[in-house]
NURODO-13114 format. One record per residue: x, y, z of N, C-alpha, C, CB in turn. Coordinates in steps of 0.1 Angstrom, whole numbers. Glycine has a CB too. Layout:
BEGIN
<rec n_u="X" n_v="Y" n_w="Z" ca_u="X" ca_v="Y" ca_w="Z" c_u="X" c_v="Y" c_w="Z" cb_u="X" cb_v="Y" cb_w="Z"/>
...
end
This chain:
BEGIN
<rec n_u="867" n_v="804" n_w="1342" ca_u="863" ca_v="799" ca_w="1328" c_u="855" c_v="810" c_w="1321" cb_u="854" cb_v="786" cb_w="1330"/>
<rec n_u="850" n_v="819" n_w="1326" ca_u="836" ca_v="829" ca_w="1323" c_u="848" c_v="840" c_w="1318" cb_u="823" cb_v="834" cb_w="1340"/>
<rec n_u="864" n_v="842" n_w="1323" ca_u="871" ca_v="851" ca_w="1318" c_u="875" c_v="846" c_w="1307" cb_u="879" cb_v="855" cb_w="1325"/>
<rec n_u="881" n_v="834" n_w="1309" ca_u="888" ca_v="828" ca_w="1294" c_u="877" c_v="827" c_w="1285" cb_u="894" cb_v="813" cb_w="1294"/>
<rec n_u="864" n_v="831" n_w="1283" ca_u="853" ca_v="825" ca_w="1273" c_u="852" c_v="839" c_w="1269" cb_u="836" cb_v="816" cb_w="1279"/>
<rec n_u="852" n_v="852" n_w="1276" ca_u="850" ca_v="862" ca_w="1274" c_u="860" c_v="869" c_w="1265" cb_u="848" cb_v="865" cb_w="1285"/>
<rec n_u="875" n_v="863" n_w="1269" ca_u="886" ca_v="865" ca_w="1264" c_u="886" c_v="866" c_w="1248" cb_u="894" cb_v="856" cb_w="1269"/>
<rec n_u="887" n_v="852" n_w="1249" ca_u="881" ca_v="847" ca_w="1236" c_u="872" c_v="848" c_w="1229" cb_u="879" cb_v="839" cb_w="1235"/>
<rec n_u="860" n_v="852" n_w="1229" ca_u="848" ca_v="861" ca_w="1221" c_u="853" c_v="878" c_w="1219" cb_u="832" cb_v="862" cb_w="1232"/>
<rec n_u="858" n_v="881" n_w="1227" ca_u="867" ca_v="898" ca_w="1223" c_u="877" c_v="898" c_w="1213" cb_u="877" cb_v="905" cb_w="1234"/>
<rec n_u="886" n_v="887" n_w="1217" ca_u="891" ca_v="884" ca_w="1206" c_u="889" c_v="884" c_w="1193" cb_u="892" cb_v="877" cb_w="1208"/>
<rec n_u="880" n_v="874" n_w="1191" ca_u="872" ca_v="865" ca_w="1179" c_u="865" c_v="883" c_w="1175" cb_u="858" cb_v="847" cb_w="1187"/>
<rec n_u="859" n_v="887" n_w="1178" ca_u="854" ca_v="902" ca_w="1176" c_u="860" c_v="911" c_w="1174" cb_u="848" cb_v="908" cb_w="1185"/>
<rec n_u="872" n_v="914" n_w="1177" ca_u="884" ca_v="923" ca_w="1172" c_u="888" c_v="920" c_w="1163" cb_u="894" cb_v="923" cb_w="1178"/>
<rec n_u="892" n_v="907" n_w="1160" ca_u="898" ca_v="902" ca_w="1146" c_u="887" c_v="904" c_w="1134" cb_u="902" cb_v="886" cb_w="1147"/>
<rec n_u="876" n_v="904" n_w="1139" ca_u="865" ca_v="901" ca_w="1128" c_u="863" c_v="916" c_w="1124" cb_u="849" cb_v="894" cb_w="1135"/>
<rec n_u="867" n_v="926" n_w="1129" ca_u="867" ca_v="940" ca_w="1130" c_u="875" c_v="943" c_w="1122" cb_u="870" cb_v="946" cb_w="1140"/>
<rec n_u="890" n_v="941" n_w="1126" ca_u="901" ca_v="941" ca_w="1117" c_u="900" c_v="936" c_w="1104" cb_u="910" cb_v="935" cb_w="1123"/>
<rec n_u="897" n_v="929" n_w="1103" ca_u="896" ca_v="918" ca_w="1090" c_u="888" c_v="924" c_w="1081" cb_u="890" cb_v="904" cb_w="1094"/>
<rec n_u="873" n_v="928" n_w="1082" ca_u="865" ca_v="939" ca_w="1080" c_u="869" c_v="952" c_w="1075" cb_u="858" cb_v="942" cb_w="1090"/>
<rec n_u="878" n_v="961" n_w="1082" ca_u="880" ca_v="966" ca_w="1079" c_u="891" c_v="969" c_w="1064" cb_u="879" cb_v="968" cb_w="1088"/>
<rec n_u="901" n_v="955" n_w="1068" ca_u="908" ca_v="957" ca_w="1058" c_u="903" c_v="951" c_w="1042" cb_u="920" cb_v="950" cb_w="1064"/>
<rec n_u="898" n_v="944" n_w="1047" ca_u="885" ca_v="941" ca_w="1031" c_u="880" c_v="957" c_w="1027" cb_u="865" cb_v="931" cb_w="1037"/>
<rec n_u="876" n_v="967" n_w="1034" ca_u="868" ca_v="976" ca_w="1030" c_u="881" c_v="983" c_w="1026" cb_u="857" cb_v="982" cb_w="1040"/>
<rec n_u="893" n_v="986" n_w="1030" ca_u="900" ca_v="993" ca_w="1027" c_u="910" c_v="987" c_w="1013" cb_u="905" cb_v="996" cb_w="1041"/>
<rec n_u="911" n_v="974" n_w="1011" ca_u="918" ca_v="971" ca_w="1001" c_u="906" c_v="973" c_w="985" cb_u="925" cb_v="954" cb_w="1005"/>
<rec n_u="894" n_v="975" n_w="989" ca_u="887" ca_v="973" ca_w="978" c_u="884" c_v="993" c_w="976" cb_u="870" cb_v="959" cb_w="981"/>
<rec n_u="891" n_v="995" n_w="972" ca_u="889" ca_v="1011" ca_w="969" c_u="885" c_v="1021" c_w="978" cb_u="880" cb_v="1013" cb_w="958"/>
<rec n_u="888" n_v="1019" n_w="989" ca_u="888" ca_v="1024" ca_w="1001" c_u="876" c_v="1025" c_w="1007" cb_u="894" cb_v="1035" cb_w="1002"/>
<rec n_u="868" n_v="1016" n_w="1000" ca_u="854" ca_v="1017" ca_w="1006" c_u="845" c_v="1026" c_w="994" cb_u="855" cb_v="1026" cb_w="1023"/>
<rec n_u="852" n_v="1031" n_w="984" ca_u="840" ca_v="1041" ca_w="976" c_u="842" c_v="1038" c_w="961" cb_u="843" cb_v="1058" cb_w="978"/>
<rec n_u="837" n_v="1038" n_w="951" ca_u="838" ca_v="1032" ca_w="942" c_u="847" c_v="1048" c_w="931" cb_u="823" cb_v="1024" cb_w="938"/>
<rec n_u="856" n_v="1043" n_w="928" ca_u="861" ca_v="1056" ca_w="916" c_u="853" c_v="1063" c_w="905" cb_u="873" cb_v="1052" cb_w="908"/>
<rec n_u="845" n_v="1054" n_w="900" ca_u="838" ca_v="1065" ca_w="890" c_u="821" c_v="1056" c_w="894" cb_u="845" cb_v="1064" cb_w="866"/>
<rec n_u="813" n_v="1063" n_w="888" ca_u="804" ca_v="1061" ca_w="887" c_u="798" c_v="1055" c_w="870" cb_u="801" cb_v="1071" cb_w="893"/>
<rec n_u="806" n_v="1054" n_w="863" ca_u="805" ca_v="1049" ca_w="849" c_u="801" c_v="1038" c_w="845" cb_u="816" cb_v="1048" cb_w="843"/>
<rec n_u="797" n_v="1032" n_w="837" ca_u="794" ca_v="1018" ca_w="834" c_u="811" c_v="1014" c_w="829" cb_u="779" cb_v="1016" cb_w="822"/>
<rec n_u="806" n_v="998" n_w="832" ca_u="823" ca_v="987" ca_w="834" c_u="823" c_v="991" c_w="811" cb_u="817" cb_v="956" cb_w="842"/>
<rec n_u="812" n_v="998" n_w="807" ca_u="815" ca_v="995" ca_w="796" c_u="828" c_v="1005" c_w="790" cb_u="802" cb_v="995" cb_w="788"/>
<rec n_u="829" n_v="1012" n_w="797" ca_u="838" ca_v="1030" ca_w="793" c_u="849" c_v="1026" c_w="803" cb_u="827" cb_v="1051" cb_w="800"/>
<rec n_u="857" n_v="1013" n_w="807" ca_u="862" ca_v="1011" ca_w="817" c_u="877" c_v="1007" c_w="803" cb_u="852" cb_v="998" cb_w="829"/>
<rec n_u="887" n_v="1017" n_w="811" ca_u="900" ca_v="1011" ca_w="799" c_u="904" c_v="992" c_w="808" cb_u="922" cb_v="1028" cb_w="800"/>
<rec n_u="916" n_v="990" n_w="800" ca_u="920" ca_v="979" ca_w="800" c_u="923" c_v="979" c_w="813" cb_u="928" cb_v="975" cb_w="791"/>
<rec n_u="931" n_v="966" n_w="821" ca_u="940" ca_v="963" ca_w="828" c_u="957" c_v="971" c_w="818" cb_u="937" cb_v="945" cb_w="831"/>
<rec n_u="956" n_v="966" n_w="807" ca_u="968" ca_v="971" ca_w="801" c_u="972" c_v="987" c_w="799" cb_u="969" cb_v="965" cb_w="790"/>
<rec n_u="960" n_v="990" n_w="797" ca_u="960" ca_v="1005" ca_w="794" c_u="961" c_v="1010" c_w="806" cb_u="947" cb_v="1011" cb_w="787"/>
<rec n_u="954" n_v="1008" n_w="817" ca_u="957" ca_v="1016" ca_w="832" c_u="974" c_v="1011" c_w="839" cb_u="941" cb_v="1010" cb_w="846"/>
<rec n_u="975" n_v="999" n_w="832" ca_u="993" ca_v="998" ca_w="839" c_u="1001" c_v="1009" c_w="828" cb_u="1001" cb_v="978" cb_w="836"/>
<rec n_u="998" n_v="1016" n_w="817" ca_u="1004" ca_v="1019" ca_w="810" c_u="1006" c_v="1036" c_w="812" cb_u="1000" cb_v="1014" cb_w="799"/>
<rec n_u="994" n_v="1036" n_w="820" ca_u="993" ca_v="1048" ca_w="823" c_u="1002" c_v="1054" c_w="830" cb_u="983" cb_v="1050" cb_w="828"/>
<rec n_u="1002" n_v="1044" n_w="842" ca_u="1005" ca_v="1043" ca_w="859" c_u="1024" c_v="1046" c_w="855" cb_u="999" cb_v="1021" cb_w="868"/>
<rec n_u="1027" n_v="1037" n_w="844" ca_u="1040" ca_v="1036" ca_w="840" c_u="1043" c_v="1049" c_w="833" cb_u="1043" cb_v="1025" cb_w="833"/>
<rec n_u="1037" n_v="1051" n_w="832" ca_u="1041" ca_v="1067" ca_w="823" c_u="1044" c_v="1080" c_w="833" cb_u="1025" cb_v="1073" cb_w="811"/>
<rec n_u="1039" n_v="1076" n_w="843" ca_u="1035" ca_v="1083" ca_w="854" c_u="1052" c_v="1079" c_w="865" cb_u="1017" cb_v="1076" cb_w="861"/>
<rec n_u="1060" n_v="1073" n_w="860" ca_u="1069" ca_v="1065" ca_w="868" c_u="1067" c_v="1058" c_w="877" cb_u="1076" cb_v="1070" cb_w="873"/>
<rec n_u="1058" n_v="1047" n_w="881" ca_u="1057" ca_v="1041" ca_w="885" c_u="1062" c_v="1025" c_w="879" cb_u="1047" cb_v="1045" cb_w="887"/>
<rec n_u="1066" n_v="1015" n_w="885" ca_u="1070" ca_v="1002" ca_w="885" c_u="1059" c_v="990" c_w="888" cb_u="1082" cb_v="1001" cb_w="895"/>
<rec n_u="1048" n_v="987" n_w="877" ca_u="1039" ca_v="982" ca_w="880" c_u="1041" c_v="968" c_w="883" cb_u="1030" cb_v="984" cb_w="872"/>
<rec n_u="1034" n_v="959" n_w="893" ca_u="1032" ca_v="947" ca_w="897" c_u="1024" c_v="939" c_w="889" cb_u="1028" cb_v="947" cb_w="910"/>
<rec n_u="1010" n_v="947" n_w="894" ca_u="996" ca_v="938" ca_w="893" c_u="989" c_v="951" c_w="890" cb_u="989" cb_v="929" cb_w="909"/>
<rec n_u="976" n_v="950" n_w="883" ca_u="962" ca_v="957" ca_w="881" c_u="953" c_v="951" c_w="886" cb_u="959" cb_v="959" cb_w="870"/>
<rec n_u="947" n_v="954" n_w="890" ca_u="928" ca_v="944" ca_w="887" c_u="918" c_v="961" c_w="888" cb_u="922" cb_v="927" cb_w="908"/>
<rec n_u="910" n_v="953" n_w="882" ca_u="895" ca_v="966" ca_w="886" c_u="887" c_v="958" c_w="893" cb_u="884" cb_v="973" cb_w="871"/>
<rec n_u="884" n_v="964" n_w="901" ca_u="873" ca_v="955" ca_w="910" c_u="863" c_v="968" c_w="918" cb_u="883" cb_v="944" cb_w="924"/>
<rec n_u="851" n_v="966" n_w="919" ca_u="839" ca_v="978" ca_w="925" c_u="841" c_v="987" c_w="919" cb_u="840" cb_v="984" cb_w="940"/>
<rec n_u="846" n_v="992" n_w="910" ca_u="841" ca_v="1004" ca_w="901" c_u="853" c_v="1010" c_w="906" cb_u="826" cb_v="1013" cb_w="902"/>
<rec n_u="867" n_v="1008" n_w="907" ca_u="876" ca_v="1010" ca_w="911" c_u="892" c_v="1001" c_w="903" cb_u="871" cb_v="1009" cb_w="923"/>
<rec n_u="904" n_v="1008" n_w="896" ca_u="914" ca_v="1003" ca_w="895" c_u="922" c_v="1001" c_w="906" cb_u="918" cb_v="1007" cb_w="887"/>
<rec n_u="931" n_v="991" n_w="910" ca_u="940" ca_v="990" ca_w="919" c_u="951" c_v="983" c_w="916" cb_u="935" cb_v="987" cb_w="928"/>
<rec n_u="961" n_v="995" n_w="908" ca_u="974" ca_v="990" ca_w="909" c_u="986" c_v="991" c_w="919" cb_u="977" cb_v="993" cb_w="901"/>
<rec n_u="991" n_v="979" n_w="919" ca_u="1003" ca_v="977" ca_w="929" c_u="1013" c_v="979" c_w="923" cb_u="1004" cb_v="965" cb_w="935"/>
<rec n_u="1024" n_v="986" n_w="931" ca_u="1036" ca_v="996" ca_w="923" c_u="1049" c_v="997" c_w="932" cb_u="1030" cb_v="1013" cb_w="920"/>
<rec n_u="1057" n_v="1008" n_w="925" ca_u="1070" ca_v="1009" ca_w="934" c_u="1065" c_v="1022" c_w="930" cb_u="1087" cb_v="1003" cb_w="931"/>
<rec n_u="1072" n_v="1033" n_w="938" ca_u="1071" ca_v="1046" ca_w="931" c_u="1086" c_v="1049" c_w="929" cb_u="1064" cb_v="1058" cb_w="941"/>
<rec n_u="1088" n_v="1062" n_w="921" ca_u="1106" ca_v="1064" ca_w="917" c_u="1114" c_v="1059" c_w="927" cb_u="1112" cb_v="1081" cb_w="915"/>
<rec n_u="1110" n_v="1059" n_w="940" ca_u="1124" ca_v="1063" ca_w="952" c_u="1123" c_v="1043" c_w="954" cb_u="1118" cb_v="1079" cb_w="974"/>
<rec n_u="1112" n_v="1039" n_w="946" ca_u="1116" ca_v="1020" ca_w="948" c_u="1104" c_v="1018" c_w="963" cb_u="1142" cb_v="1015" cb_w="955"/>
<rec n_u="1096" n_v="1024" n_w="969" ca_u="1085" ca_v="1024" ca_w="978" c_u="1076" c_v="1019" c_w="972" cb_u="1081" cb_v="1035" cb_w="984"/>
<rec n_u="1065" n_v="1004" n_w="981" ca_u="1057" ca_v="997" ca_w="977" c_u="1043" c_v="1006" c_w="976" cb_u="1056" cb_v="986" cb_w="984"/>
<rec n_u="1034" n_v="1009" n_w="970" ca_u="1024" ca_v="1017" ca_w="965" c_u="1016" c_v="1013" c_w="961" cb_u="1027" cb_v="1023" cb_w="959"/>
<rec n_u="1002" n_v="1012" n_w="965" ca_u="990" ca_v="1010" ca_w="958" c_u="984" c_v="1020" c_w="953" cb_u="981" cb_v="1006" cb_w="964"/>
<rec n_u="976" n_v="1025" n_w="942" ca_u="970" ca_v="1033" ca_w="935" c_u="956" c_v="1028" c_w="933" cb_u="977" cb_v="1034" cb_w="924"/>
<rec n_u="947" n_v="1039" n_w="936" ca_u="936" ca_v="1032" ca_w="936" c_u="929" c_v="1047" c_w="923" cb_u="928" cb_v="1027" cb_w="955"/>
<rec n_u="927" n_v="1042" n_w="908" ca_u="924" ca_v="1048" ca_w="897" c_u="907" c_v="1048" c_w="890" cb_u="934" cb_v="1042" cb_w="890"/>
<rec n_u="907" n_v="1059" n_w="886" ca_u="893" ca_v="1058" ca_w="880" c_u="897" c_v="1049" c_w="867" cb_u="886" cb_v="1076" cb_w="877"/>
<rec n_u="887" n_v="1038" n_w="865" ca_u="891" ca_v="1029" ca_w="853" c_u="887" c_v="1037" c_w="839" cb_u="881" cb_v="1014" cb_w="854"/>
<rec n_u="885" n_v="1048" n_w="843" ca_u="878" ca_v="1053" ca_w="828" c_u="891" c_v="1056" c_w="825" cb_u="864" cb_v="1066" cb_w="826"/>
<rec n_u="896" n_v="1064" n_w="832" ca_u="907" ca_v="1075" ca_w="825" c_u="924" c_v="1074" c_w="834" cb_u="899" cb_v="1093" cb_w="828"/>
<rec n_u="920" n_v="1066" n_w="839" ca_u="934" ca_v="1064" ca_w="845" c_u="940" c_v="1071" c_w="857" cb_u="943" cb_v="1066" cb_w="835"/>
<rec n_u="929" n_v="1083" n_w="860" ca_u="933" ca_v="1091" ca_w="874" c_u="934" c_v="1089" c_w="883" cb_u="928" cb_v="1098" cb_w="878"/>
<rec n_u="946" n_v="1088" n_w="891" ca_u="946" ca_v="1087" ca_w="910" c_u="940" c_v="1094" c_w="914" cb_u="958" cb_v="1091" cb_w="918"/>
<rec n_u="934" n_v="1084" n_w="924" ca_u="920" ca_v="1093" ca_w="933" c_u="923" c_v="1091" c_w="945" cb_u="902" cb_v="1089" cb_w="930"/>
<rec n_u="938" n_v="1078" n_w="951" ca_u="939" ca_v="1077" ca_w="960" c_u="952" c_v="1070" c_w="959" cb_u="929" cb_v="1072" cb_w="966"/>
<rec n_u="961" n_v="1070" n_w="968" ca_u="970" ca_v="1063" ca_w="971" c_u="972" c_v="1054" c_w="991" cb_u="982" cb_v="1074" cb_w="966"/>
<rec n_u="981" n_v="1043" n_w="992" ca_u="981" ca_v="1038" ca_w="1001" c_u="997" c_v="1029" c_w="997" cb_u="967" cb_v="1032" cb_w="1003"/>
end
C-alpha cells in the first residue's frame, strides 16, 4: 500500500512539474518582451499585420505579461508560435 501511495504522490508531483512548466513556457517563455508600459503596446491587429507581412499565416494574437504571442503557419505551412515585443512587433522568440 506504502508503494502504491508513493506511486501516486510522484506522480501527482511530476505532473504538477510538467504542467508548471508548460504555463511558464506558453506565457513568453518565462520573460517578459519589453519592458514598456501596456500604454506604447500596438494592437492585437497591428502585431497580426506585422507577423503577416513577415509571411506568416496568422491564427490568434493575444498580449499577455508584457509579451505578444502569435499563433501561425510559417511559408513551408509549419505550426509556429511567435512570441513579439508588443511595442514594435519584433521576434524575440519562436517555438
Amino acid at each position: 500500500m506504502r508503494t502504491v501511495t508513493r506511486l501516486a504522490a510522484t506522480a501527482a508531483a511530476i505532473t504538477i512539474v510538467a504542467l508548471g512548466a508548460a504555463g511558464a513556457h506558453a506565457s513568453s517563455l518565462g520573460r517578459p518582451c519589453t519592458a514598456s508600459p501596456e500604454s506604447q503596446y500596438l494592437s492585437a491587429a497591428d502585431l497580426q499585420a506585422k507577423a503577416e507581412a513577415q509571411g506568416y499565416t496568422v491564427s490568434r494574437v493575444k498580449i499577455a505579461k508584457a509579451c505578444g504571442e502569435i499563433y501561425a503557419r510559417d511559408k513551408a505551412g509549419a505550426r509556429v508560435e511567435l512570441f513579439v515585443d508588443p511595442t514594435n512587433g519584433t521576434i524575440v522568440a519562436t517555438n
